[in-house]
C-alpha positions in Angstrom: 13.3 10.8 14.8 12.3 9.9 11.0 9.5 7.8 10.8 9.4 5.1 7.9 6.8 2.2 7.4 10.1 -0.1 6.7 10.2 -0.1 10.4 6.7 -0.6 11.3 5.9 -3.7 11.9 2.3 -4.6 11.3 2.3 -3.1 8.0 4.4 -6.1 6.4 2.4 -8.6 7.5 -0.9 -6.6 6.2 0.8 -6.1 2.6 1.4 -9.7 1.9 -2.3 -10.8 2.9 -3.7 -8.1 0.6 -0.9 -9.5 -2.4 -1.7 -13.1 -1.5 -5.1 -12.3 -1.6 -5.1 -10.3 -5.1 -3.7 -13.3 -6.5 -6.6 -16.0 -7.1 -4.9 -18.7 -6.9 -6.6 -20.3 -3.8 -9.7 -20.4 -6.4 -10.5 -23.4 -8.6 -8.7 -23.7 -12.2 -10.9 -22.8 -15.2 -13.6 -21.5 -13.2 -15.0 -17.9 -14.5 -18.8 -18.2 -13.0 -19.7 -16.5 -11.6 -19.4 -12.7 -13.8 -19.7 -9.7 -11.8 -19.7 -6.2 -13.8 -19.1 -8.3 -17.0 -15.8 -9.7 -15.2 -15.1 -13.4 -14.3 -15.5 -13.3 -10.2 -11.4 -14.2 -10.0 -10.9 -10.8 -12.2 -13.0 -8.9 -9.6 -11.4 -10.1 -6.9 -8.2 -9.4 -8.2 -9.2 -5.6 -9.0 -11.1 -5.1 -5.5 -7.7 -6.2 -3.9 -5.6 -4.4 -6.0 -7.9 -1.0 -5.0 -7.7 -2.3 -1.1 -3.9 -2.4 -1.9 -4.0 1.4 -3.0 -5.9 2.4 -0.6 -3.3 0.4 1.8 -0.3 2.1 0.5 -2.4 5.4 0.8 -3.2 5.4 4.2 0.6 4.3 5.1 2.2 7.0 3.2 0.0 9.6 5.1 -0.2 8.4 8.5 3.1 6.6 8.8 5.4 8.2 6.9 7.3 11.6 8.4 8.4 13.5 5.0 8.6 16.9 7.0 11.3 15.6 9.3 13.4 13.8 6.8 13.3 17.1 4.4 14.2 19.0 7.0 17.0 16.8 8.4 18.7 16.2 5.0 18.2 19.4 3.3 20.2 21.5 6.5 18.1 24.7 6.2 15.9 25.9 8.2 12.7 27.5 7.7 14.0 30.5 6.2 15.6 29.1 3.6 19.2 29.9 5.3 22.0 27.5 5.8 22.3 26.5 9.6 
């Protein structure tokens, strides 16, 4: 059996919170105080999330996502190299 995060469920619901959150638009309009790093606190916020995002997308492609097994069912050889 392939496994592919399209079909695992928790993961969609985890990926829009961390896009909803990477948008600031829960924050108040105009407002760039407090600066963090030299950023507006909105800007940070947007950058943390969009590194929680990688990190996210990271995690899912190596714990959730079988390459091995679809290589090997799609390509039709086996480990030698050799046609089945």
């Amino acid at each position: 059996m392939v496994r592919e995060p399209v079909r695992i469920k928790w993961i969609w619901p985890v990926l829009v919170v961390i896009i909803l959150l990477g948008v600031p638009w829960y924050l108040p309009q105009g407002t760039i105080e407090p600066v963090i790093m030299g950023f507006p606190y909105w800007a940070f916020i947007s950058f943390l999330m969009t590194a929680i995002l990688s990190l996210f997308l990271g995690y899912v492609i190596n714990r959730c996502w079988d390459m091995e097994t679809l290589l090997d069912n799609s390509s039709g050889k086996d480990k030698g190299g050799e046609r089945k």
